[in-house]
N, C-alpha and C positions, 0 to 999 in steps of 0.2 A: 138280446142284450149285448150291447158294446163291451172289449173285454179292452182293459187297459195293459200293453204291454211296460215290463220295468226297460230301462234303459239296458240292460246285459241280453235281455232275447233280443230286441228290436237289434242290435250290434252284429248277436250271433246269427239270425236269419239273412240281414243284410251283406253278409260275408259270404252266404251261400247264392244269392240271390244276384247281386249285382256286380258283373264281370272286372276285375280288377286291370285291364285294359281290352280296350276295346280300337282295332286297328282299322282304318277306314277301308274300304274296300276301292284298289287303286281304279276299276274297272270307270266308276263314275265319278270318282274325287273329282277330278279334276276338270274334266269337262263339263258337271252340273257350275263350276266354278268360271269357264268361257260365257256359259251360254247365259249366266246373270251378268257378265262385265258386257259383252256386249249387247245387252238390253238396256242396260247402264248408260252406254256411253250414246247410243241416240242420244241429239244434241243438247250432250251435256258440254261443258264449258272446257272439262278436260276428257274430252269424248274419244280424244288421238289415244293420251295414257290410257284410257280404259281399254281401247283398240290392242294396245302393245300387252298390256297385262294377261287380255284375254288370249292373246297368240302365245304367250307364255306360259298359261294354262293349256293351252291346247298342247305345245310343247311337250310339258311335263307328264301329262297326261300317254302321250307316244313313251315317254323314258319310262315312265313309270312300269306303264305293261312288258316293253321288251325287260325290263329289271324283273320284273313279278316269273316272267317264264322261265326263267333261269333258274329259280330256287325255290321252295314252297315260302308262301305264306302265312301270316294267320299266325295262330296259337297249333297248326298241325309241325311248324319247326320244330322239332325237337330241343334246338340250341335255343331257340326265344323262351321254351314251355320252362325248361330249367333255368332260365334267369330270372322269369315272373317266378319261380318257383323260391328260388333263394333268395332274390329281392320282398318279397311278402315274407319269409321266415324270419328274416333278420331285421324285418321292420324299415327298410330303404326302398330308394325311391327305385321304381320299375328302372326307368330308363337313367340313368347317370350319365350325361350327354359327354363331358370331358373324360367319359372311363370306358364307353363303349366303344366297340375296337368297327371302325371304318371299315368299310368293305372296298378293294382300293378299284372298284369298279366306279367311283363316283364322283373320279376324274374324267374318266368318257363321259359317263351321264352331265359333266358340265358339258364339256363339247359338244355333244350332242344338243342342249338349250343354245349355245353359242351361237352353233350353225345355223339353227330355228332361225333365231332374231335378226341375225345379220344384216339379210334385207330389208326387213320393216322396222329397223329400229332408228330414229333419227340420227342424225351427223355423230352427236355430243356422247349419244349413249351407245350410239357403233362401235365411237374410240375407246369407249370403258369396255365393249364385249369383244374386241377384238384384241383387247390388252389381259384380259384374262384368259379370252382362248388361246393367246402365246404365253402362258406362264409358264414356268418352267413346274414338275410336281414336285418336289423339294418347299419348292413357293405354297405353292398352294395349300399343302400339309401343315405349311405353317401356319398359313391363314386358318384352315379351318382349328386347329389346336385352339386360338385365338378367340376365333368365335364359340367355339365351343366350353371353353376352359371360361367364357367373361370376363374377356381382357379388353373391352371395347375401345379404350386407349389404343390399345396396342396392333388393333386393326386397319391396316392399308384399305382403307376407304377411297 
């Protein structure tokens, strides 16, 4: 016999049940993400961008691990365990993109994509990745504040 649950268990099991984030694991994020673009871009029409996307994944993928070894992961962080912790107490969103505090290591980790691309990136998008790998960080802080905060006006595009 099927048993019907009321809407208050179905709530409370699902609270126990199903992980209130869930963070991808950097080892194949990013390279399961190369190896579909450039299956992609065989001759697709925009098969160059799918080329550059996929080396940017590849990229990210490098930043990602040398970032991952530096500091624990996961839900084993202590400092992330206690923000899921207070953010589900107080009823807000895990992540608060304009209130979570930058790790100011994520000025190298641009440089480091910067340098990636350099070579394989055409003329037009060179001059873009060579204009933000000279940005001053003062700049860039701002920038990201910007994007982060939803100011998409207000972003040096």
């Amino acid at each position: 016999m099927q048993r019907i649950l009321d809407p208050a268990q179905i709530e409370a099991f699902a609270e126990r049940a199903i992980p209130r984030l869930r963070l991808a694991d950097p080892a194949t994020l990013y390279l399961g993400r190369a190896e579909r673009l450039r299956a992609l871009s065989a001759g697709h029409a925009i098969g160059d961008y799918l080329q550059l996307i996929a080396s940017l994944c590849e990229a990210q993928h490098r930043v990602s691990c040398s970032w991952a070894s530096g500091r624990q992961v996961g839900n084993a962080d202590p400092e992330l365990s206690a923000r899921i912790a207070r953010a589900h107490a107080h009823g807000l969103p895990v992540m608060q993109a304009s209130a979570w505090p930058r790790d100011p290591r994520w000025r190298a980790a641009l440089g480091e994509l910067c340098d990636s691309l350099r070579t394989q990136a055409p003329a037009a998008t060179g001059a873009a990745i060579e204009r933000l790998a000279s940005e001053q960080p003062a700049a860039l802080e701002a920038q990201a504040d910007r994007l982060l905060g939803a100011s998409p006006a207000a972003i040096d595009v």
